[in-house]
N, C-alpha and C positions, 0 to 999 in steps of 0.2 A: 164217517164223521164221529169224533169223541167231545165226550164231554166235560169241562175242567171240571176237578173233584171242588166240591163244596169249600168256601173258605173256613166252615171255621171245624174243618178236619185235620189243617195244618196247625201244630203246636205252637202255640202264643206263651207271651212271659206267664198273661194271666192264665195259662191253661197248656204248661209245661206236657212233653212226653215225647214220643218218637213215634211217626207217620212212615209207614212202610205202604208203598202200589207197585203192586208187580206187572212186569213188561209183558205186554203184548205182540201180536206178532209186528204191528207197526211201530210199536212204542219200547222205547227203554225201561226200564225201573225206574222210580225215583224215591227217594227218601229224605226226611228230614226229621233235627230233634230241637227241641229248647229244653237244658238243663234246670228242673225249679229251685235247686240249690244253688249252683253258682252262676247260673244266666248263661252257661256255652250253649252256642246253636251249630247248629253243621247244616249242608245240604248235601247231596249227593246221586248221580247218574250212572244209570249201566251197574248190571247186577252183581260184577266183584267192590265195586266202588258202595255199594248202598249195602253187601254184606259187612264192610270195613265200617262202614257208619255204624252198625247194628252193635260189633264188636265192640266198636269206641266207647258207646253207649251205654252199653250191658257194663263192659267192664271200669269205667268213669266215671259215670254220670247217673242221673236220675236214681234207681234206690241203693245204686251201690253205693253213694255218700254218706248211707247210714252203717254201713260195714263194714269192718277192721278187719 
């Protein structure tokens, strides 16, 4: 028996960032972000797909819009 993560650990407009939980033996990965600069969100499953998120992320979004 699992138990869903808390809602308000998932990134909202009002409370931008990226949610990483890593898979278990029964579970996938999952991952999500909201952008607080320009409102992109992703979701993403299964641990190449949630590392590809993270990249997106790091490299696009959230404080990299303050870096040239």
């Amino acid at each position: 028996m699992f138990r869903k993560p808390s809602s308000d650990l998932y990134p909202t407009e009002e409370k931008p960032g990226l949610r990483v939980r890593g898979g278990t033996r029964y579970t996938s990965s999952q991952g999500d972000y909201v952008c607080g600069s320009c409102g992109a969100e992703d979701h993403a499953n299964g641990d190449d797909n949630v590392k590809a998120l993270v990249e997106d992320y790091t490299a696009n979004h959230g404080p990299s819009h303050g870096r040239k």
